[in-house]
N, C-alpha and C positions, 0 to 999 in steps of 0.2 A: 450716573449711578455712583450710589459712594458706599466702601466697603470697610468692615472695622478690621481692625486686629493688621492695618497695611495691607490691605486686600488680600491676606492671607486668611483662609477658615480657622475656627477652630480646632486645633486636633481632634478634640474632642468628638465633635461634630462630623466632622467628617469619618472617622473611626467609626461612630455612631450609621452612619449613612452609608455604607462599605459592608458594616454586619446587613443594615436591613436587605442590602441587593442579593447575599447570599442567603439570609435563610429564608426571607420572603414574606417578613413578617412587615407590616405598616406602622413605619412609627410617624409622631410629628414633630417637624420644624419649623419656625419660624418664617416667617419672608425673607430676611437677613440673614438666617444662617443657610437657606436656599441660594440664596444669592451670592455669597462668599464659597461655598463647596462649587457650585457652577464656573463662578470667575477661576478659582483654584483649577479645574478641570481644561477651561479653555487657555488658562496661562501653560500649563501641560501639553498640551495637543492632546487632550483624552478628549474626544470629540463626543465617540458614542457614551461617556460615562455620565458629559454634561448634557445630551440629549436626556438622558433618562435623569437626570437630577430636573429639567426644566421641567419636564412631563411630570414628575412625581409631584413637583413643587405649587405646577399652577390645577392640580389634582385640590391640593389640599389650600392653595391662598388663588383661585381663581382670577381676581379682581386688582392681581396686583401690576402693576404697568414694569416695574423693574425687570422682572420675571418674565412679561411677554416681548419686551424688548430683548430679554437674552433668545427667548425662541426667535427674534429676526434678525439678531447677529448669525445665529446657524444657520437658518434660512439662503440666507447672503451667499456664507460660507459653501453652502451647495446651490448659488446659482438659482435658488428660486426665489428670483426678481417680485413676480405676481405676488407670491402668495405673505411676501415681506413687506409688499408695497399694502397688500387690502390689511396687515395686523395696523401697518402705521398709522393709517386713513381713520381708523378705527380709534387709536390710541389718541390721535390730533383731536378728536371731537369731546375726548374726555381729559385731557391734560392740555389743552392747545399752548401754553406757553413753557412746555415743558423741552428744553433745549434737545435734549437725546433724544428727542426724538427725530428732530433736522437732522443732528449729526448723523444717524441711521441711514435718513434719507438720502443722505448727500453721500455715506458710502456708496448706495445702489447705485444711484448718479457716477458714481467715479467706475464702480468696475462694469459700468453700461456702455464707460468713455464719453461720458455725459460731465467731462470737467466743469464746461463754465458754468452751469448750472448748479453743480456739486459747490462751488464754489459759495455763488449767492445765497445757496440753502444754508450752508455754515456762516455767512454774515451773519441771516438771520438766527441763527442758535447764537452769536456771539453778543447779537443784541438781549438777547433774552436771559444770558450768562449774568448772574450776579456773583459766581466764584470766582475768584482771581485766577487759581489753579485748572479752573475748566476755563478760563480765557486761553491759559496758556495751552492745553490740549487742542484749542482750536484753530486760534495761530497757528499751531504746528501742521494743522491738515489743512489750511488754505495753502500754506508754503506747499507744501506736497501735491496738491493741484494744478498750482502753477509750477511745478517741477514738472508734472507730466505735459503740460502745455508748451513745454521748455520756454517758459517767460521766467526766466533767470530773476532778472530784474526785480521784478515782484515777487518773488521766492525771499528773494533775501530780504526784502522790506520785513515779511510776516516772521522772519526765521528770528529777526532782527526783535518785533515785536516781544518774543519768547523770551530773549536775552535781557529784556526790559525789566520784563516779570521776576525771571530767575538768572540770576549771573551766573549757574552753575547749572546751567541746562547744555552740557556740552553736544548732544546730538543737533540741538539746532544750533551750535557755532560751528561743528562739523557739516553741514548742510551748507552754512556761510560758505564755507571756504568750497565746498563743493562748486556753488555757482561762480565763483568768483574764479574757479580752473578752470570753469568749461566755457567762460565768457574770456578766457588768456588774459584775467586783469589781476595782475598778481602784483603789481604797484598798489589797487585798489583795495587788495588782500591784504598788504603789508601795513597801509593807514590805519586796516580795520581794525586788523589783531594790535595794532602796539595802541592805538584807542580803547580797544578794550584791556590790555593789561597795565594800561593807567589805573586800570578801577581793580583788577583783579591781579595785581603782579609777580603772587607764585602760583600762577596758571599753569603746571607744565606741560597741558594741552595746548594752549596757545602759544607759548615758545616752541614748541615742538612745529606747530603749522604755521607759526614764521621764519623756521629755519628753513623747511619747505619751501615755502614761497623764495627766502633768498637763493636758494640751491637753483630755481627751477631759473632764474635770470644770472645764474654766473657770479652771486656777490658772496663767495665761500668763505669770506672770513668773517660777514655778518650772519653767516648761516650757521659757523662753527660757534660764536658767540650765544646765537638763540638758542641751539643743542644746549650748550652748557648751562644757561639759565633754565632750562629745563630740567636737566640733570640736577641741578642746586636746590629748584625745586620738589623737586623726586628724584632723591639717588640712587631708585630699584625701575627708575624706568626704560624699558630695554628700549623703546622703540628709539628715545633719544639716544642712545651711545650707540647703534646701531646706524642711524641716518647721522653722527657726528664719525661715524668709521667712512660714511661714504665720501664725505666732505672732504674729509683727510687723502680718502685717495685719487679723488680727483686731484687733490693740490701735491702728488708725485709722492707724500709723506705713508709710505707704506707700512712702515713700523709700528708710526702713532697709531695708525687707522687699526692694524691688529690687535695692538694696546683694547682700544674701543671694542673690537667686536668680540674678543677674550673674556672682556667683564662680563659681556650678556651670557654667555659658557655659564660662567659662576654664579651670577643671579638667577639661572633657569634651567629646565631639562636646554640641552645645545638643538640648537635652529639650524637646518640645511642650509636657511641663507647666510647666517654667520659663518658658519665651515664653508660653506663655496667663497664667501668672500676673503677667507682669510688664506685658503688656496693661491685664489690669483694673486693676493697680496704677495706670497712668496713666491706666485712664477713672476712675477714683473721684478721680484728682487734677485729674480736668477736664482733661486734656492729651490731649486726642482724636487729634491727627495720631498722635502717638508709641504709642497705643494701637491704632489699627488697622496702626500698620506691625508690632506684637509678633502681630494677630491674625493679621497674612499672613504672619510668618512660622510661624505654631503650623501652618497648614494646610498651609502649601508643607511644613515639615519632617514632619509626620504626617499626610497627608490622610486616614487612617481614623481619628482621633481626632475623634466627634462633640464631644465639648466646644468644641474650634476653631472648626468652623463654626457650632455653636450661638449661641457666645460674638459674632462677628462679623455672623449675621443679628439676634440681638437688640440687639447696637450701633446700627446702623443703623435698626431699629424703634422706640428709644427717640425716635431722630432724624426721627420718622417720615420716612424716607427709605425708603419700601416701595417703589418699582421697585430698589435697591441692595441691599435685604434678598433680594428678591425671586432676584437675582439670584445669591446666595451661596448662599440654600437650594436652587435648580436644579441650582450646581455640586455642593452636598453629596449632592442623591437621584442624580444621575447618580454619584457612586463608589459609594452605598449607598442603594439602592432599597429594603430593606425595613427600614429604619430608621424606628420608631413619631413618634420625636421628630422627624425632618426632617418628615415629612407633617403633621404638629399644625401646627407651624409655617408651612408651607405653605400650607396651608390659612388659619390666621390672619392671615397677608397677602396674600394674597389676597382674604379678607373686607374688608380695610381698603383694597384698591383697586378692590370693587366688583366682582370679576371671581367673579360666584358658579356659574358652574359647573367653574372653576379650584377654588374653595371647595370645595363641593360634595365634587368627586373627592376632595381633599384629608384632609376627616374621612372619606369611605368606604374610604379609603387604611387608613385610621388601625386605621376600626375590623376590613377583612379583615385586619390584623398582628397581632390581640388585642388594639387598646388601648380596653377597656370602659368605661373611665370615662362617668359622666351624661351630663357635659358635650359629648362628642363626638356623643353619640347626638341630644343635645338640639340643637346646633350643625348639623349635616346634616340634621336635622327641620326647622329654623328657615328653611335655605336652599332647600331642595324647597320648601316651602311658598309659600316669596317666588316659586320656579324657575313655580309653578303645579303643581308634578307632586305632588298629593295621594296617589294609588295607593302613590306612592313612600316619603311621606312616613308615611302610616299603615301602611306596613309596615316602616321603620326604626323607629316610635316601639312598633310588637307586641312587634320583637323586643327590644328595648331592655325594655320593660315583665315579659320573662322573667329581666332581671338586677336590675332594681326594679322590683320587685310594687308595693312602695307607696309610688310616687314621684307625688306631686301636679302635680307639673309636667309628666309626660308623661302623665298621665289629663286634664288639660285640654286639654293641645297635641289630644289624640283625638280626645276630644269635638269640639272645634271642627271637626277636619277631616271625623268624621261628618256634623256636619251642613251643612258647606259640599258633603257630596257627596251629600245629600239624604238620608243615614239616618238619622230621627227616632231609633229606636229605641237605635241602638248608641250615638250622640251621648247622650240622655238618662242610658243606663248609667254611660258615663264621666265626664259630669258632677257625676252623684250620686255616685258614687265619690271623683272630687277634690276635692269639698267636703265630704267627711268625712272625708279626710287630712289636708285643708291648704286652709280656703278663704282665705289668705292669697293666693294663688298665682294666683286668680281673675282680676288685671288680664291675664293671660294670652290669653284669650277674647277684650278688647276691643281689644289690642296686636296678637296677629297675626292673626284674623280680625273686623276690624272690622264692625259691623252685626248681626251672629251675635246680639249679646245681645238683638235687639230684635224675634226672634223669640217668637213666642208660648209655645211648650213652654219654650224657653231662660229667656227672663222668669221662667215661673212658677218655674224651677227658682232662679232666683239670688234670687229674692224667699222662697221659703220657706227658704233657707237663709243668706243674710244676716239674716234674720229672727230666724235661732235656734231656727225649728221641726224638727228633726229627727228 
C-alpha cells in the first residue's frame, strides 16, 4: 500500500474526520485519504479510531482492496486468523498478483508460528514486487522469520539484501550484527562492518558496533579507535563516548574514562549509567567522598535501576560500614520488594551484624523469588540451626537436596541435625551418603553441631570411613 504526504494524513483530513466522529454527521473521503487517516491511527496505537475509520471508509469506497486489507491487518492484530484468512482468499481472486496481499498472509503464517511457510509466501510477494522499496520491506521480513527460526545464517543473507537496496537502512545492519552475537562471530562481525564502512565511512553506527565487536574480544585499543571515529563522525553521540568511557576503564585509565562519560552529562539530561559509572571510576581511584556523591546521584536519578543501589550497599560493605549498607538496601527493597539481588544482600548484612533472624528472612526472601543457588539454601540452613529451629532447618536442607541430589555439604548439615534431633536412623543414612560424595566436607559435623561426632554410631561411622573401608 502506498501513502502520500510520507504516510502521514492530511491534517486537514483528518481534523475533518475527528469533527465527523463527534458530531455524527457523514462526510466523504476519498480511498487515499481513508487510507492515510487509518495508517496514521495504527502508526498511533489508536486501534479503535482505525476500526471505525476502516468501517466508515469501506461504507463509502466498498471495492477497495487497500482498505480491506487494512481490516486484515486488525484482524490479525486481534488474533482472528479465520476470518483474515476468508477477506485474503477473497482479495487473491480479484487482485491475484497483488503482493500485500502474501505479505498479509505470511503474517498469519508467522504469528500461527507457521515460519517456513510465512517465509515462501513473502518470496512469492517478492517475486511479484516490481518496487525497489517494497523489495526492501520484504527482505526485511524473510530476515525476521529466519530470526525466529533462529537460522542466523540466513537472517543475515536477507538483512544483507536490505543493505543492498539502502546503505542507510541501519535496523537491518543492526540485525547484522545481532546475528553475528548470537552466533559468537565477532571476527565475522568486524569484516563485515569495516566492508561496509569502505562504502559508508562516517557511519557512526557502524564504528560504534565495531568498537563493540573489539571490546567483546579484548582488542581495547582498536575499540578506543572505532569509538573515536564514531565520535568524529557524530560528536553528539552519547552512546560512543559512553562505550569509549568503558574501554578506558577496562584499560585501568580511570580519569580519561570520566573525561568520556562527563561529556554525555553535558550533551544530555544525565543517565544513571553514566553516574554509576563515574562513581566506581572514583572508588577504584580511592576518592570515596566523590564516589558515593555519583552513587546518590545514580539512585536519586533512577531509583529503579538495581545496579545503583547495589553499587552503593556494597560500597559501604567493603567499608564494613553495615548499619549504612544496611540502610541503602531497606531503601532499595521498599521501591522493589521482589528483587532476588536486594534480599541476598540483605540478608548478608545482616549476617555480618549478627541480626539472624533479620538473616534468616533474608535468604527465605531469596529463595521464595527463585534464587536456588547452594549457597542460599546452605546460608538459611546454617542460620536456623544457629536460630535452634532444626524442624526448620531439616526441611529447607530436603528441599534444597531436590535441586542437589549430590551435594555433600547438605547430606552432612542432615545428618547432623538428625541426630541432634535423636533420629539415629536417618542421621546414619545421610552421613553414609556424604562420605561417599565428598568426605572432604566432613569438618561440617564438628563446625555446626559440635559433640555430635562423639557419639557412638557417629564415631563408628567417621572411623570406617576416614579409614578408607567403604
Amino acid at each position: 500500500m502506498e501513502y502520500s504526504h510520507n504516510d502521514s494524513p492530511n491534517n486537514l483530513s483528518l481534523t475533518k474526520f475527528e469533527s465527523m466522529l463527534k458530531t455524527n454527521d457523514v462526510l466523504f473521503f476519498d480511498s487515499s485519504e481513508f487510507e492515510n487517516i487509518i495508517h496514521h491511527y495504527l502508526e498511533s496505537g489508536k486501534i479503535a479510531l482505525a476500526k471505525k475509520a476502516i468501517k466508515l471508509g469501506l461504507e463509502q469506497h466498498p471495492t477497495s482492496v487497500n482498505l480491506q486489507l487494512f481490516k486484515v491487518e486488525i484482524l490479525v492484530i486481534e488474533n482472528k486468523f479465520d476470518s483474515a484468512d476468508d477477506i485474503l482468499e477473497h482479495l487473491h481472486i480479484l487482485e491475484p498478483n497483488n503482493e500485500e496481499i502474501y505479505i498479509q498472509k505470511a503474517n498469519i503464517l508467522s504469528k500461527q508460528d507457521e515460519h517456513e511457510q510465512a517465509i515462501g509466501t513473502l518470496l512469492t510477494a517478492l517475486d511479484l514486487t516490481v518496487n525497489e522499496e517494497d523489495s526492501t520491506d520484504i527482505y526485511a521480513l524473510i530476515g525476521m522469520e529466519y530470526l525466529f527460526l533462529d537460522q542466523f545464517e540466513n537472517a543475515i543473507i536477507y538483512f544483507q539484501k536490505c543493505l543492498e537496496v539502502d546503505l542507510m537502512d541501519y535496523s537491518a545492519l543492526h540485525n547484522i550484527i545481532y546475528c553475528f552475537d548470537f552466533l559468537d562471530k565477532n571476527r565475522e562481525a568486524i569484516d563485515f562492518l569495516n566492508h561496509y564502512l569502505d562504502k559508508n565511512p562516517y557511519c557512526e553506527v557502524a564504528w560504534h558496533q565495531l568498537g563493540r565487536q573489539y571490546f567483546a574480544i579484548k582488542e581495547f585499543k582498536k575499540a578506543e579507535a572505532a569509538f573515536d571515529f564514531a565520535i568524529i563522525s557524530d560528536d553528539t553521540f552519547i552512546g560512543a563516548y559512553l562505550e569509549k568511557g568503558k574501554v578506558l576503564e577496562k584499560q585501568g585509565q580511570y580519569k580519561e574514562a570520566i573525561e568520556q562519560y562527563k561529556i554525555t552529562l553535558a550533551l544530555d539530561d544525565p543517565t544513571s549509567f553514566a553516574l554509576l559509572r563515574i562513581g566506581h571510576c572514583y572508588e577504584k581511584m580511592g576518592l570515596d567522598d566523590l564516589a558515593v556523591q555519583f552513587f546518590d546521584k545514580t539512585v536519586a536519578e533512577d531509583p529503579l535501576l538495581d545496579k545503583g543501589w547495589i553499587a552503593i550497599t556494597k560500597f559501604y560493605s567493603k567499608k564494613q560500614n553495615y548499619q549504612k549498607a544496611l540502610y541503602f538496601i531497606n531503601k532499595a527493597i521498599a521501591i522493589d520488594s521482589d528483587n532476588v539481588l536486594y534480599w541476598k544482600l540483605f540478608a548478608k548484612i545482616n549476617l555480618r551484624l549478627n541480626f539472624l533472624e533479620e538473616a534468616e528472612h533474608g535468604y527465605q526472601r531469596t529463595l521464595e523469588l527463585g534464587n536456588y543457588e547452594l549457597d542460599s539454601w546452605l546460608c538459611r540452613g546454617d542460620i536456623l540451626v544457629q536460630l535452634g529451629e532444626y524442624k526448620a532447618a531439616i526441611d529447607n536442607l530436603t528441599q534444597a537436596a531436590e535441586f542437589y541430589q549430590d551435594s555433600a555439604e547438605i547430606e552432612f548439615r542432615l545428618a547432623g541435625l538428625y541426630f541432634k534431633t535423636s533420629d539415629s536412623n536417618k542421621g546414619r543414612y545421610h552421613l553414609k551418603n556424604a562420605y561417599k560424595l565428598d568426605p572432604e566436607y566432613d569438618f561440617i559435623i564438628i563446625e555446626l553441631f559440635p559433640g555430635i561426632e562423639t557419639q557412638p554410631m557417629v564415631k563408628e561411622i567417621i572411623k570406617k570411613y576416614q579409614g578408607g573401608s567403604i
